[in-house]
C-alpha positions as CSV (number, residue, x, y, z in Angstrom):
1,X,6.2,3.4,-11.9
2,X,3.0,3.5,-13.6
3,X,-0.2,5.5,-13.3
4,X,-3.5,6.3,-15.0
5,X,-5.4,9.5,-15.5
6,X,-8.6,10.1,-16.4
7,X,-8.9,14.2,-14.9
8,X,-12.4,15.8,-16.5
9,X,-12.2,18.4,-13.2
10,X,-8.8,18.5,-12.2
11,X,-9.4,16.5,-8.8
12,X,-7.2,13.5,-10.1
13,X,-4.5,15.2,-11.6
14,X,-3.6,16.3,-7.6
15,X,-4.3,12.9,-6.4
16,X,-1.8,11.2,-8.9
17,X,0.8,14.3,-8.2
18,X,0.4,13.4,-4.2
19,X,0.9,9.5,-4.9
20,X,4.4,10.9,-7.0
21,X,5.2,12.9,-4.1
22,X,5.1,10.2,-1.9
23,X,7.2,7.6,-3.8
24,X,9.6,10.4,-3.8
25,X,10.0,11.9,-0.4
26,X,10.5,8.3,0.8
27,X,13.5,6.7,-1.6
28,X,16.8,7.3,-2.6
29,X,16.6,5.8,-5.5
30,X,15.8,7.1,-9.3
31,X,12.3,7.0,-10.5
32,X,10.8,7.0,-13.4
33,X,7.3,7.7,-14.3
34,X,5.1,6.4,-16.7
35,X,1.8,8.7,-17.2
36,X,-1.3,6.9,-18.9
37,X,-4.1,9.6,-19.7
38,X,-6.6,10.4,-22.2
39,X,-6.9,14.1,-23.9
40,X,-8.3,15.3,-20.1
41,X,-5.3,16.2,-18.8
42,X,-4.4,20.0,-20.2
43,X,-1.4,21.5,-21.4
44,X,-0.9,23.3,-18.2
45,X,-1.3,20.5,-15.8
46,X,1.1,18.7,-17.7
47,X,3.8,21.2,-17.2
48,X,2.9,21.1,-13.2
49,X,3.5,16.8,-13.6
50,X,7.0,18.0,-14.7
51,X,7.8,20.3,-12.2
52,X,7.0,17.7,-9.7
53,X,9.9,15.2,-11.1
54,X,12.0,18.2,-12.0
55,X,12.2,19.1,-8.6
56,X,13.0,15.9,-7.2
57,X,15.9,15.1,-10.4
58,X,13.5,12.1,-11.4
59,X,11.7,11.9,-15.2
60,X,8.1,11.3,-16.4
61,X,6.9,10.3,-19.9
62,X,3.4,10.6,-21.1
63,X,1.6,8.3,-22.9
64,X,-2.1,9.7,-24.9
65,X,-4.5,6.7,-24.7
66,X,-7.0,7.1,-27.0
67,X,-9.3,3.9,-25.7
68,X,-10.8,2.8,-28.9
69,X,-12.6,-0.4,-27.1
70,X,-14.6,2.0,-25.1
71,X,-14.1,1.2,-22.1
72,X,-16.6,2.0,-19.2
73,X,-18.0,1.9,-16.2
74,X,-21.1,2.5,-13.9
75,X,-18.4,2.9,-11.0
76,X,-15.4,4.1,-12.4
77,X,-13.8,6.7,-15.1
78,X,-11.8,5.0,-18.2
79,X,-8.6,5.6,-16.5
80,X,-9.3,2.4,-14.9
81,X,-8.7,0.1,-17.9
82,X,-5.6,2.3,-18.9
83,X,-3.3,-0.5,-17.2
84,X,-4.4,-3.0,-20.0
85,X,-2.5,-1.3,-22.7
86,X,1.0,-1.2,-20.7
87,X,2.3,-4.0,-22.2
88,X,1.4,-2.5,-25.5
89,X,2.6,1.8,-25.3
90,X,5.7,1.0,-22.6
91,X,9.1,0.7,-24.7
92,X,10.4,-2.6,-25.5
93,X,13.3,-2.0,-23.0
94,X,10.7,-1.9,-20.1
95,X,10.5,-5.3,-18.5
96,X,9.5,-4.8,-15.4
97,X,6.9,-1.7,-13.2
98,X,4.6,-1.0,-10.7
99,X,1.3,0.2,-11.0
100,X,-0.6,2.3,-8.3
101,X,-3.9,3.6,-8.5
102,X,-4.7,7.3,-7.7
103,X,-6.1,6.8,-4.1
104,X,-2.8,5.6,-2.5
105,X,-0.1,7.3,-0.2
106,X,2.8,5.4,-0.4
107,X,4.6,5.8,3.3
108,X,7.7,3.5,2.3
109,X,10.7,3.1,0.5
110,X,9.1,2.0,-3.1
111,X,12.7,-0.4,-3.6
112,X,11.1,-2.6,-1.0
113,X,7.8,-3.4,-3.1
114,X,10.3,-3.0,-6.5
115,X,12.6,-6.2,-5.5
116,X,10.0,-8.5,-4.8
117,X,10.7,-12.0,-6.6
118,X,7.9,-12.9,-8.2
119,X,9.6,-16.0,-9.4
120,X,7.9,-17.3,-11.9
121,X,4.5,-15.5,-11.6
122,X,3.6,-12.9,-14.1
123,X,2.1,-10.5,-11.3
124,X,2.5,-9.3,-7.8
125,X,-0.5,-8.2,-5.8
126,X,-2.4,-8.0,-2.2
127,X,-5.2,-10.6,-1.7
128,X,-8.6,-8.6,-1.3
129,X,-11.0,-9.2,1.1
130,X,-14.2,-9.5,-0.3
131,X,-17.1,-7.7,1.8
132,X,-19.6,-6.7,-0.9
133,X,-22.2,-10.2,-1.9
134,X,-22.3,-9.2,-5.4
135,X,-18.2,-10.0,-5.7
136,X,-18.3,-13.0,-3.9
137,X,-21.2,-14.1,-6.5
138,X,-18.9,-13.0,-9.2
139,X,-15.7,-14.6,-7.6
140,X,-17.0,-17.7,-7.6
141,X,-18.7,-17.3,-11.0
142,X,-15.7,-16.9,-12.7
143,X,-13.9,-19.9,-10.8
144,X,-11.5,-18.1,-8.4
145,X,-11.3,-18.8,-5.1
146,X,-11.5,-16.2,-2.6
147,X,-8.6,-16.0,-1.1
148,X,-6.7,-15.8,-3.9
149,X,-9.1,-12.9,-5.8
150,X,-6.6,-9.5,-5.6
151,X,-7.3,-5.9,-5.1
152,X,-5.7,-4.5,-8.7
153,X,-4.8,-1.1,-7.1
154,X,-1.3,-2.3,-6.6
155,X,0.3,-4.1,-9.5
156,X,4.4,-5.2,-9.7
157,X,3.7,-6.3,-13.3
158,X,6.7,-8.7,-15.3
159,X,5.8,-7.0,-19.0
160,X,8.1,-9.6,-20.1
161,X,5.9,-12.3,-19.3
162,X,2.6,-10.4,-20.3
163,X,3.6,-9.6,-23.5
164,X,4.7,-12.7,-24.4
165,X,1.7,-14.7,-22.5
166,X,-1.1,-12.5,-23.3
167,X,-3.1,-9.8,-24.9
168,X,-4.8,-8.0,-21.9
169,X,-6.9,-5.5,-23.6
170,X,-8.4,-8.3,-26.5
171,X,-8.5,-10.6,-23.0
172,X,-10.3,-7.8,-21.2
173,X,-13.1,-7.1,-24.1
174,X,-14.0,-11.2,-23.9
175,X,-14.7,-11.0,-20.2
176,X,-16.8,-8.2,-19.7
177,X,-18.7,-9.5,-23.1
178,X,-19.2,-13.1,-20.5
179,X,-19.9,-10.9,-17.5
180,X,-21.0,-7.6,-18.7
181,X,-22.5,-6.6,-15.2
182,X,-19.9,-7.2,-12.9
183,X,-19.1,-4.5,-10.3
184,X,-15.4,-4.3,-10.8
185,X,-14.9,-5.0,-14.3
186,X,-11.2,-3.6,-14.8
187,X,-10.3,-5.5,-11.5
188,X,-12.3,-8.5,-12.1
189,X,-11.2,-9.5,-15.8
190,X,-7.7,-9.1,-14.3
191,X,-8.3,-11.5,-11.5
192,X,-10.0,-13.6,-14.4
193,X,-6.7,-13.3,-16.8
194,X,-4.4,-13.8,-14.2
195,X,-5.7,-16.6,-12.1
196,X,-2.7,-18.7,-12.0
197,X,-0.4,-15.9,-12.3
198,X,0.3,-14.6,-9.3
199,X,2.5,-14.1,-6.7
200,X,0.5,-12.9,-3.0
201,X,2.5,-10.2,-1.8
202,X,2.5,-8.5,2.1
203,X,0.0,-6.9,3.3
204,X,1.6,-4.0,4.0
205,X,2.1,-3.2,0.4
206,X,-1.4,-2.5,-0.2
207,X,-3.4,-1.5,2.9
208,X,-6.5,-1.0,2.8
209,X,-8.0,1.7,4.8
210,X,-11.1,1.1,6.0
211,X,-13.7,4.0,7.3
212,X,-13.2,5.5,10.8
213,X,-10.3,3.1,11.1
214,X,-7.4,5.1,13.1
215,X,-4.3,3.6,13.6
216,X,-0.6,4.7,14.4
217,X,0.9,5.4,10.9
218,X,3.3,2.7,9.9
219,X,5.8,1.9,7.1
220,X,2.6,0.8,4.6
221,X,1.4,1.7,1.4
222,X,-1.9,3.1,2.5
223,X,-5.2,2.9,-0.1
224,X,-8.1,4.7,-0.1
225,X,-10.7,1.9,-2.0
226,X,-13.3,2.9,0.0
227,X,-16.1,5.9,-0.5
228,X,-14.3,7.8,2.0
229,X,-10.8,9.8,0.8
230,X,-8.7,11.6,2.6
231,X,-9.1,15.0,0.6
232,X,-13.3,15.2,0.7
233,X,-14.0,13.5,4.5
234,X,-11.5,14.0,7.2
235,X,-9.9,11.0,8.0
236,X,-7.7,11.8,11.0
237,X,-4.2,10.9,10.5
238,X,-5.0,9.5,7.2
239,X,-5.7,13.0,5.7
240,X,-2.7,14.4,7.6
241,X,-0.6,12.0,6.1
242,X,-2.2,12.8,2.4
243,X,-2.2,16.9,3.6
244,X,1.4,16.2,4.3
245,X,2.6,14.9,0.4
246,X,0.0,16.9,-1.2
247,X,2.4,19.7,0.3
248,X,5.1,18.8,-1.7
249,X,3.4,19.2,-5.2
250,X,3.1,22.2,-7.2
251,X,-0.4,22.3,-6.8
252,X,-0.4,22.6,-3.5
253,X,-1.5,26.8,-2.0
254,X,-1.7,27.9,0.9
255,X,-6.0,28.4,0.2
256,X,-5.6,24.5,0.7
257,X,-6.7,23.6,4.2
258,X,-9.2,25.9,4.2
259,X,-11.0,25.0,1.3
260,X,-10.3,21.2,2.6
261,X,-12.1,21.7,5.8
262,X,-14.6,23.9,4.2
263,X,-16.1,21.3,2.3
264,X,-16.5,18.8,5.5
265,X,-18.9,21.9,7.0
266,X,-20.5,22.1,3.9
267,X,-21.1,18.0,4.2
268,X,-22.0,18.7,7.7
269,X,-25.5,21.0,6.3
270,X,-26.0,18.9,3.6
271,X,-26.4,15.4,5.6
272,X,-28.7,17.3,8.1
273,X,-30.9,18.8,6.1
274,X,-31.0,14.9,3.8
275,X,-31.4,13.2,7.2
276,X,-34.5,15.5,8.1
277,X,-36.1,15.9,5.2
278,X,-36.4,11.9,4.7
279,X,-37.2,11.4,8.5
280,X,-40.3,8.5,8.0
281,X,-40.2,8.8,4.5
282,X,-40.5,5.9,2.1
283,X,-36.9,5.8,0.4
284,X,-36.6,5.0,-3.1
285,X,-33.4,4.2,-4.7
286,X,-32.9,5.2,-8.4
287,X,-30.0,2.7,-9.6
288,X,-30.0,-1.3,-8.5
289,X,-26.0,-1.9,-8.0
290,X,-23.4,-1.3,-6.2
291,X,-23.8,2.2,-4.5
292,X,-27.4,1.0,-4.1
293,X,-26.3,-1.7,-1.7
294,X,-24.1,0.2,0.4
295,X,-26.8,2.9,1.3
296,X,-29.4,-0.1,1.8
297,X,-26.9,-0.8,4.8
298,X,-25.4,2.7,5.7
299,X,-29.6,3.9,5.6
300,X,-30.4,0.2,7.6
301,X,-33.5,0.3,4.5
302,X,-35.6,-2.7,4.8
303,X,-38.4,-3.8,2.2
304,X,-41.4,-2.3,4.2
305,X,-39.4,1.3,4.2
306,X,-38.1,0.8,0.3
307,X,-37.3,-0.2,-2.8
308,X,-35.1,0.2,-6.4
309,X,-36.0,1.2,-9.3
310,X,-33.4,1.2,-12.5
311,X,-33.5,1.6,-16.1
312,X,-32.6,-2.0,-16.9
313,X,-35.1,-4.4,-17.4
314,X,-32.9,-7.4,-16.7
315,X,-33.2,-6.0,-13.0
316,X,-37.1,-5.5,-12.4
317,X,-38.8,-7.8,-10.2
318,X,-35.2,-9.3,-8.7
319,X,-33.9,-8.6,-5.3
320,X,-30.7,-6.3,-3.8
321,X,-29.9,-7.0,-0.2
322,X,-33.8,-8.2,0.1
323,X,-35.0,-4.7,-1.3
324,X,-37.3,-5.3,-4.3
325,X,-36.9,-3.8,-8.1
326,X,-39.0,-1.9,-10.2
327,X,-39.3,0.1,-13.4
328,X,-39.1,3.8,-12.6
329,X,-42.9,4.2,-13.8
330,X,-43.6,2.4,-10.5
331,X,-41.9,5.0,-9.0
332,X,-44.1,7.8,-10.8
333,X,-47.2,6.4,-9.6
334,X,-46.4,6.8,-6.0
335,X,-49.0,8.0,-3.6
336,X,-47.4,7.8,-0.7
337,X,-44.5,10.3,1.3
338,X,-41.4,9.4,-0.7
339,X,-38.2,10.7,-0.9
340,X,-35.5,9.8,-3.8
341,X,-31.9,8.6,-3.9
342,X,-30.1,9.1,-7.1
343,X,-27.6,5.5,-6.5
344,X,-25.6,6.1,-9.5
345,X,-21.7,7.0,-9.8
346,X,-21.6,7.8,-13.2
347,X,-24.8,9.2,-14.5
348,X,-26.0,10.9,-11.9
349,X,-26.7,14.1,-14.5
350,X,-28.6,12.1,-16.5
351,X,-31.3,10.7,-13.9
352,X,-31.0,14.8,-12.1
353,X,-32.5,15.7,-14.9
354,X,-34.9,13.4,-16.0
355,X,-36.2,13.8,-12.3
356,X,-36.3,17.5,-13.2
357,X,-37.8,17.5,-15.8
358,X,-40.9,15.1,-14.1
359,X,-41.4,17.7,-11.6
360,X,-38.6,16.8,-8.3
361,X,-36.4,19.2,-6.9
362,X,-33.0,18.0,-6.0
363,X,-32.4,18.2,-2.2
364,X,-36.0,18.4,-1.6
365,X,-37.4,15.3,-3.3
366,X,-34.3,13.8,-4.4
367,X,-30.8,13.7,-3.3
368,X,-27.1,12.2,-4.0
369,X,-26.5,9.3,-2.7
370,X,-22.8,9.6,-3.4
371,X,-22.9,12.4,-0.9
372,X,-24.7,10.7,1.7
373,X,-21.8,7.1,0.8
374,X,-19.2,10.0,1.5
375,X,-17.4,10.0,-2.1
376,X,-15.7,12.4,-3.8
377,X,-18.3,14.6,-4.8
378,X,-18.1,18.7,-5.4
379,X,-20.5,19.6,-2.4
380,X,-21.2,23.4,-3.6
C-alpha cells in the first residue's frame, strides 16, 4: 500500500493514519506500507506512523521525496505528484501496490481490491464522472473519452509494467508543459499517460461521496473528493464512519469530538455573518478557476450581480460559467457596494494581504471562499 504526504499543519498526517487504520481493522492479511513524504512530516509524527503498524504486527517504510521538478498546484499540495516517482524509490522486488489518496475510508477487506486481474493493463482504476465543464474541455482536449477518464485517488498500479513502459515523472513534466492550466494536473497527465492502459474496476472500490448524500454504509471504499470531509463538516454517517478509524490511531484523544464539533459551530457564525454582510452586494471573485466556478453555482452569481478578477492576463476579458474577467485594478476602481471572495486554494495568504495592505478588512470586505465551498480550512 502506497500513500503520499505532504503535512505543513499536521491535518494530513491524521488523515493518512485513519486511511491505515482502516485497511487494517478490516483484513486478515499482512500489510505493508509504503510512505511518500517530503521533509513536512516531523520526527515525532513519524514515530506515531509506527505505532500505528506496530500495533497492528504490520510494517511501514518511508521514503523522503525531495520533488526537484517542482511540482505544484493552484488546488492541491505536492503530495499529489508523489505517486509519479513509485516506480522509481519502491525496491526492485515490488511489482505490484495500491495507491490511496488521504481522503478515503476504506470499509472492506483490501485483498478484494489487491487480487484484481488487471490482465494485461498496466493500471486499475474507477471511471470518474465528470461534473465540472472545465474537465470535460480538457478531457476531450487531450483525446480521452469520457467514460473512460479515471478518478486517480485509487490506483492498483503493475510497477512491472510502468517501469519497463514508461517514465511517469519525465511523462508528467511534458503534459503539464502542453496543458499547463488544467485543473487536475496530477490526475489529468495520468489519464493522459495511461490512456490505453487501463483496466475499469467496480465501483465500489472507489466511491465517491458526494455532499449531503446519506446512505446505509456498505462494503465500499468510500472517498471524500469533494470540498466537504468528514473531519471539518459533519457528514452524518460518513464522519461516524471516519470518527470510528480515526479512533484506532495514536493520534486519536479524547479532546477529539469536541474539538470536531466545535469547529461546525464555529462554521455555523462564520457563514451567517458572510451571508449577511453580502446580502445585495455586488460579489467579486478574486481567482478565475476552479473554486471560482463552484461558488458561481453554490452563490447562484449571475453577470448582473458579479464578476472575476485574477492575476493572469491570459484570463482578462474571457468568460467562467458566463461571469466576466477582469484585471484586479478593475476591481479597485469600484464605486459601487462590493463585497470580495478570495477563490483561491493555494494562495489565499498572498491575495489576504495584498487586500490588506489596499485598505479591506477580511470578513468585512473580503472573505474565504474556501470556507463558504466547505473545505478543510482552520476556521479560528
Amino acid at each position: 500500500m502506497a500513500f503520499a504526504l505532504h503535512d505543513r499543519n499536521g491535518q494530513y498526517s491524521k488523515n493518512v493514519a485513519t486511511v491505515i487504520a482502516s485497511i487494517f481493522e478490516n483484513t486478515k492479511e499482512q500489510v505493508r506500507i509504503h510512505l511518500l513524504h517530503d521533509n513536512t512530516l516531523v520526527h515525532e509524527r513519524r514515530l506515531l506512523f509506527k505505532t500505528l503498524c506496530n500495533d497492528y504486527s504490520q510494517e511501514i517504510f518511508f521514503y523522503k521525496i525531495a520533488n526537484k521538478e517542482n511540482f505544484q498546484s493552484q488546488r492541491f499540495s505536492a503530495a499529489a505528484f508523489f505517486r509519479l516517482y513509485l516506480p522509481d524509490v519502491l525496491p526492485q522486488y515490488i511489482h505490484k501496490i495500491i495507491y490511496l489518496d488521504a481522503d478515503i475510508c476504506v470499509n472492506l477487506d483490501i485483498i478484494d481490491l489487491w487480487n484484481a486481474n488487471l490482465g494485461d493493463k498496466s493500471l486499475g482504476v474507477v471511471r470518474n464522472w465528470i461534473e465540472c465543464s472545465d474537465e470535460l474541455k480538457i478531457c476531450k482536449s487531450i483525446g480521452i473519452a469520457e467514460e473512460f477518464y479515471f478518478n486517480s485517488g485509487v490506483l492498483v498500479m503493475d510497477i512491472d509494467k510502468i517501469r519497463k513502459n514508461h517514465n511517469l515523472v519525465k511523462e508528467t513534466c511534458l503534459f503539464l508543459e502542453k496543458y499547463p492550466f488544467a485543473e487536475l494536473p496530477d490526475q489529468d497527465a495520468l489519464n493522459y499517460i495511461f490512456n490505453q492502459e487501463i483496466f475499469l474496476l467496480e465501483g465500489k472500490y472507489n466511491t465517491l461521496v458526494k455532499d449531503d448524500e446519506y446512505e446505509i454504509m456498505e462494503n465500499r471504499i468510500y472517498h471524500f473528493a469533494g470540498a466537504k470531509k468528514p473531519w471539518n463538516t459533519y457528514c452524518g454517517i460518513y464522519t461516524n464512519l471516519y470518527c470510528k478509524y480515526f479512533a484506532k490511531t495514536p493520534w486519536f484523544n479524547g479532546e477529539f469530538l469536541s474539538e470536531l464539533y466545535s469547529q461546525f459551530d464555529k462554521k455555523t457564525k462564520w457563514l451567517e455573518n458572510f451571508y449577511q454582510r453580502t446580502n445585495r452586494c455586488k460579489i467579486i471573485l478574486f481567482g478565475a478557476g476552479y473554486l471560482g466556478e463552484k461558488l458561481v453555482h453554490k452563490l447562484n452569481l449571475s453577470s448582473d450581480t458579479a464578476y472575476f478578477v485574477d492575476n493572469n492576463k491570459k484570463k482578462w476579458d474571457n468568460k467562467i460559467a458566463n461571469i466576466s474577467i477582469f484585471s484586479p485594478e478593475v476591481m479597485l476602481k469600484e464605486k459601487g457596494d462590493y463585497k470580495i471572495v478570495i477563490a483561491l486554494i493555494i494562495y489565499y495568504d498572498e491575495i489576504k494581504n495584498w487586500l490588506i495592505e489596499n485598505g479591506y478588512k477580511e470578513n468585512i470586505d473580503f472573505f474565504d471562499g474556501r470556507k463558504i465551498n466547505g473545505m478543510e480550512i482552520n476556521w479560528w
